[in-house]
C-alpha positions in Angstrom: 30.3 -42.4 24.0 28.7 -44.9 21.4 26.8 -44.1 18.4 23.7 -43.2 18.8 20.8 -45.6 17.1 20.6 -42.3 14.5 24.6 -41.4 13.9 25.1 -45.4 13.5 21.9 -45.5 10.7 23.5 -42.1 8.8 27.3 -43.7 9.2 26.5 -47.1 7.8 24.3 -45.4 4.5 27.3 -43.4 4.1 29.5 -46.4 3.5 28.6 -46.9 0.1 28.1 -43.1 -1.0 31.7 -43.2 -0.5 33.3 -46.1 -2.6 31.1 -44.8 -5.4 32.9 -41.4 -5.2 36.3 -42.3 -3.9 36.3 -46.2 -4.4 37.0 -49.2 -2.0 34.6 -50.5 0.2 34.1 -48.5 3.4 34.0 -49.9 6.9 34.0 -48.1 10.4 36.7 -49.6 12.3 36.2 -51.2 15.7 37.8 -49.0 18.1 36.9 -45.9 21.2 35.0 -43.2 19.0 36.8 -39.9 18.5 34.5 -38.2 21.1 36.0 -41.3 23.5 39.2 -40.2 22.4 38.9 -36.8 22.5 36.8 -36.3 25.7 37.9 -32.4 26.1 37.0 -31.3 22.2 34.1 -31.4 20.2 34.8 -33.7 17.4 32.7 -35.8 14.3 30.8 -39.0 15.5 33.4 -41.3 13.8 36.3 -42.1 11.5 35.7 -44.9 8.4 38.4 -46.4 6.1 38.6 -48.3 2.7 42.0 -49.4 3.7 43.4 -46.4 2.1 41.9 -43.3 2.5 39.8 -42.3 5.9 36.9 -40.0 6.3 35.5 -37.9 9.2 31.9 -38.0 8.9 29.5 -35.7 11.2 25.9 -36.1 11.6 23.4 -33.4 12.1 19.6 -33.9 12.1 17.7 -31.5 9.8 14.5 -30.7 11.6 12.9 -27.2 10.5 13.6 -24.1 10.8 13.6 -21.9 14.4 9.4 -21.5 13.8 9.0 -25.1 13.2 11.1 -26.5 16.0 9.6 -23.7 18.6 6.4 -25.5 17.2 6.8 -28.9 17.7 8.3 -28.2 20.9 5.3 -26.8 22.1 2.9 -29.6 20.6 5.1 -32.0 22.4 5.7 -30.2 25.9 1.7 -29.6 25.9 0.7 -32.8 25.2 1.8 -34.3 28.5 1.1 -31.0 30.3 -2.3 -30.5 29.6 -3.2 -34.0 30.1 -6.6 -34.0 32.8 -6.3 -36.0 35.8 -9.3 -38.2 34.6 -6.9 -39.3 31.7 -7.4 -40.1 28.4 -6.3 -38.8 24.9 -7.5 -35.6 23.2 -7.9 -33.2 20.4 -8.3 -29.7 21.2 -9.1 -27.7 17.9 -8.0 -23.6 19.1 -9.3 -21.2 16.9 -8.3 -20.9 13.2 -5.1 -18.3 13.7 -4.0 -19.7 17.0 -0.1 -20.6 17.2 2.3 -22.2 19.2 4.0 -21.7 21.5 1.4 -20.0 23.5 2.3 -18.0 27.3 1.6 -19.2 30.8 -1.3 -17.7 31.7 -3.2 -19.2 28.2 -1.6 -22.6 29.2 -2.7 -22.2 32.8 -6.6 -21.3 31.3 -7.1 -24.4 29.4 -5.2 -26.7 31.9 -8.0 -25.6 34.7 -10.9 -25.9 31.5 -9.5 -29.0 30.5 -9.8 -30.7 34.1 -13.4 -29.0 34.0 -14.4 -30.3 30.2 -12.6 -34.0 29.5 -14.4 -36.1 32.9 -17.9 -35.3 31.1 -16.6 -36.1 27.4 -16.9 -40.2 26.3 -14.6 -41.8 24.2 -15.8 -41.4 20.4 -18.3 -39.0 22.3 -19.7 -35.4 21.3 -17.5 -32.8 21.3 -17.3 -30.6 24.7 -16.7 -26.7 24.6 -13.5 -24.5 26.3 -14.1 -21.3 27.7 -11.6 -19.0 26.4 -12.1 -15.1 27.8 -11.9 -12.7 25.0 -11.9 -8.3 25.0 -12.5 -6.4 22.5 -13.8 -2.6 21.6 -16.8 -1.4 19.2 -16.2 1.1 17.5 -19.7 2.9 15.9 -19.6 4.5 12.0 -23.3 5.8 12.4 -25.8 5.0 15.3 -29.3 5.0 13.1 -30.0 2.8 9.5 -30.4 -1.0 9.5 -28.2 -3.0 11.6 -25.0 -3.5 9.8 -21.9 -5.4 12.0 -18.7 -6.6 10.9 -15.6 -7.3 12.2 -11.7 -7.8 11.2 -12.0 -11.4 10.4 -12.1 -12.9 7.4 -12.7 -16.8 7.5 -15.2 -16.2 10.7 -16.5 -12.5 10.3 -20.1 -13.9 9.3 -20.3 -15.1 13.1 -20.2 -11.2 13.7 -22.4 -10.1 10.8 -25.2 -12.7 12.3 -25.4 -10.6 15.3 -26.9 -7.5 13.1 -30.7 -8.2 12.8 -29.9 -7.5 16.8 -29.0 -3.8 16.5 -29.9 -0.2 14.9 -26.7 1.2 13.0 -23.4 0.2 11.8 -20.8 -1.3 14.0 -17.4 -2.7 14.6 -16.1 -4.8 16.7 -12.0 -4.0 16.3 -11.0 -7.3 17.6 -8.0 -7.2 14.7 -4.4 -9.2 16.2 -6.9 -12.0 17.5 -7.4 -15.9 16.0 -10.7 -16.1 14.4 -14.0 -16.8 15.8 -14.8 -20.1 17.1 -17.7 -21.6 19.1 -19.0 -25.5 19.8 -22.2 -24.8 20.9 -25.2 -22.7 20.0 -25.9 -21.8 23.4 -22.1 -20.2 23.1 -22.6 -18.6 19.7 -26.3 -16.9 20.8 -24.6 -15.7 24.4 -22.3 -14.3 22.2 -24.7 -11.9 19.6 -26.6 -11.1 22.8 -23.1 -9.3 24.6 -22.1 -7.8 21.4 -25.9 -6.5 20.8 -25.9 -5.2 24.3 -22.0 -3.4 23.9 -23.5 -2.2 20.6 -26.3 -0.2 22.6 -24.2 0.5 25.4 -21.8 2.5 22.6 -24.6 4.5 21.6 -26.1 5.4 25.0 -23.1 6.3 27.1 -19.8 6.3 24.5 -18.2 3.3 26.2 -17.7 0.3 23.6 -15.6 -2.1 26.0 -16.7 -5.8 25.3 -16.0 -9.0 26.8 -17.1 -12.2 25.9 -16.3 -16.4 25.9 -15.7 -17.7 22.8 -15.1 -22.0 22.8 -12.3 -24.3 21.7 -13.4 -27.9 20.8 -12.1 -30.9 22.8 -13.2 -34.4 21.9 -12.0 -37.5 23.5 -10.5 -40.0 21.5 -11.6 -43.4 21.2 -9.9 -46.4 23.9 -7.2 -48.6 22.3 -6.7 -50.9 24.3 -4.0 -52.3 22.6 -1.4 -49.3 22.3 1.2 -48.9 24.7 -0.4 -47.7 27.8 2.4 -44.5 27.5 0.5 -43.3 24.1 -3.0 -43.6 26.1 -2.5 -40.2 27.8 -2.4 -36.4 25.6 -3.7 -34.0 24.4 -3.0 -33.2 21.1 -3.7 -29.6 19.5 -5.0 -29.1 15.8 -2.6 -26.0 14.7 0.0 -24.8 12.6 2.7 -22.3 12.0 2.0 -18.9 10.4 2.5 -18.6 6.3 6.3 -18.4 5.2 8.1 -19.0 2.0 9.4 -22.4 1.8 13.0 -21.7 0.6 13.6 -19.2 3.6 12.5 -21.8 5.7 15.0 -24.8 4.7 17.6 -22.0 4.2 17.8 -21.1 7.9 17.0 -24.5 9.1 20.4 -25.3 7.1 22.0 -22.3 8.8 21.5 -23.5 12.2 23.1 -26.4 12.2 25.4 -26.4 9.1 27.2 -23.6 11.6 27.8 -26.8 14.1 29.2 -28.9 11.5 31.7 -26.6 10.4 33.0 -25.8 13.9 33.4 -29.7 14.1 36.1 -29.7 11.1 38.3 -26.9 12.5 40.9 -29.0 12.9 41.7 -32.3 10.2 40.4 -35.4 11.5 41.3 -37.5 8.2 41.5 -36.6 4.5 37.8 -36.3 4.1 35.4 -34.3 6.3 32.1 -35.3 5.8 28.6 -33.8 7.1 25.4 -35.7 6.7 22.5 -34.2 7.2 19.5 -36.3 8.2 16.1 -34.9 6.9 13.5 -35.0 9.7 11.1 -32.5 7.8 9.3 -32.8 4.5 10.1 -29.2 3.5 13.9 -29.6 3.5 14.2 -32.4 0.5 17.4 -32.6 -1.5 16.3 -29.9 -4.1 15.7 -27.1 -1.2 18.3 -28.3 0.5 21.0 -28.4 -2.3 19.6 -24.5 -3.1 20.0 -23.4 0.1 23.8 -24.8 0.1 24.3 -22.9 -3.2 23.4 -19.6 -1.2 26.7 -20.2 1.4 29.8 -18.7 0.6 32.3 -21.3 -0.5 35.1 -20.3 1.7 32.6 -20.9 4.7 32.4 -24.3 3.8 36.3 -25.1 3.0 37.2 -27.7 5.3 34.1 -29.9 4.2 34.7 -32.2 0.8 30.8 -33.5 0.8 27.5 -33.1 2.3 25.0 -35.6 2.0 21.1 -35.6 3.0 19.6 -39.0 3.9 15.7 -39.5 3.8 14.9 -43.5 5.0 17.1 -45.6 3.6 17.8 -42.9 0.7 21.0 -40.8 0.7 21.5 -37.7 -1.8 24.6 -35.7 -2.6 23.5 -32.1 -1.9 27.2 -30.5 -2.2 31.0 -31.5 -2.9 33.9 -29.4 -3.1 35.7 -29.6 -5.9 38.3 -27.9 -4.8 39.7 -30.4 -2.0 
């Protein structure tokens, strides 16, 4: 099998990484590739020369870690899925807190409110309004005194607290595990105060404090471009991201699940220098982290490798060598 358009790219800047540590100028020799020649074991994408001395070099996109790539997995898998039958391309902003990947039976939801939305939306137009089903409970601290409610929100509790001049006593609505608030329209927002007023009384008069209500995601339709490929005219693209995490954590097991790959590739000597290149597909994992992140490995796990390298572009770093080979 050939090099791919990204293994040939990683090869070629490795070229010249090489004669500046070893010397000679570096070539990759015309010839089957070892995975050609090796059809029945995993090997490195190719073998390169100065005339002298010969490398193995193995490439291995660095592209987040298992949040990240369940993330934009998700992003990409929904953006042809959720695509309306009227066409067209979309933003849908969820609710502050959402994340990917999301279940079935939420994808199902705004599939059907989608279809229902985008064939009254125009193209630069207003923004139209989801209907996403929400449950929650209110639970009652006194049932006299001013109105008073609150909720577990932070960002979007006020949408809550505007609901008190509605009610007698102090309230809350235990809604705590769910995104934030978020509605488009007034209309949605006022039909909102009025159910939680209503479960409000409905907690004082008979116990039960059961609510449900619809809260709104936005979807606006993106202006026509006439001009783009026709493939890129069609989506839907969500506004989200990934839940807080510490950075180094994050490049450090993005590093472990692939660096494992590599070093099952060099079980066996393929030349006199094993070589891994990492190719960065993420802005978090830049040579600093990723060089870091190497530091934390035990050195016998990486004993067959002499070097590791991290291109960015056109850009190649030197995140590790071993000394000892």
């Amino acid at each position: 099998m050939p090099l791919t358009p990204q293994e040939q790219r990683c090869s070629d800047l490795t070229l010249g990484t090489l004669g500046g540590l070893y010397g000679g100028s570096w070539w990759i020799p015309d010839g089957p590739t070892l995975d050609e020649l090796h059809e029945s074991q995993a090997s490195p994408e190719c073998l390169v020369t100065n005339g002298s001395t010969s490398a193995a070099i193995e490439v291995k996109r660095l592209t987040g870690d298992s949040v990240l790539q369940a993330y934009r997995e998700a992003l990409i898998s929904l953006h042809r899925s959720l695509i309306p039958s009227c066409g067209g391309y979309y933003t849908l902003y969820p609710a502050l807190g959402f994340r990917l990947p999301m279940d079935g039976s939420l994808r199902r939801l705004l599939k059907r409110e989608i279809e229902r939305v985008a064939p009254t939306l125009a193209p630069g137009g207003p923004t139209g309004a989801l209907l996403i089903p929400r449950k929650a409970h209110v639970s009652m601290a006194r049932q006299d005194g001013p109105g008073h409610l609150s909720c577990c929100h932070n960002s979007t509790g006020r949408l809550v607290a505007e609901a008190s001049r509605l009610v007698t006593g102090t309230f809350l609505l235990a809604d705590q595990g769910m995104p934030e608030h978020s509605f488009v329209t007034d209309a949605g927002l006022a039909a909102f105060h009025a159910a939680l007023a209503a479960a409000c009384r409905r907690r004082v008069e008979t116990g039960s404090g059961h609510l449900e209500w619809f809260e709104e995601w936005g979807l606006w339709r993106c202006e026509d471009f006439p001009d783009d490929d026709p493939r890129d005219r069609d989506g839907v693209h969500l506004i989200c991201v990934t839940e807080a995490r510490s950075v180094d954590a994050s490049v450090a097991e993005a590093l472990d699940l692939i660096l494992e790959k590599a070093v099952k590739k060099f079980e066996r000597t393929w030349a006199e220098r094993h070589v891994t290149v990492f190719d960065k597909a993420t802005g978090l994992c830049n040579a600093e982290r990723v060089m870091q992140a190497l530091s934390w490995v035990m050195p016998e796990e990486l004993s067959k490798i002499d070097l590791i390298l991290l291109t960015d572009n056109d850009e190649v770093s030197v995140v590790w060598k071993n000394d000892a080979r």
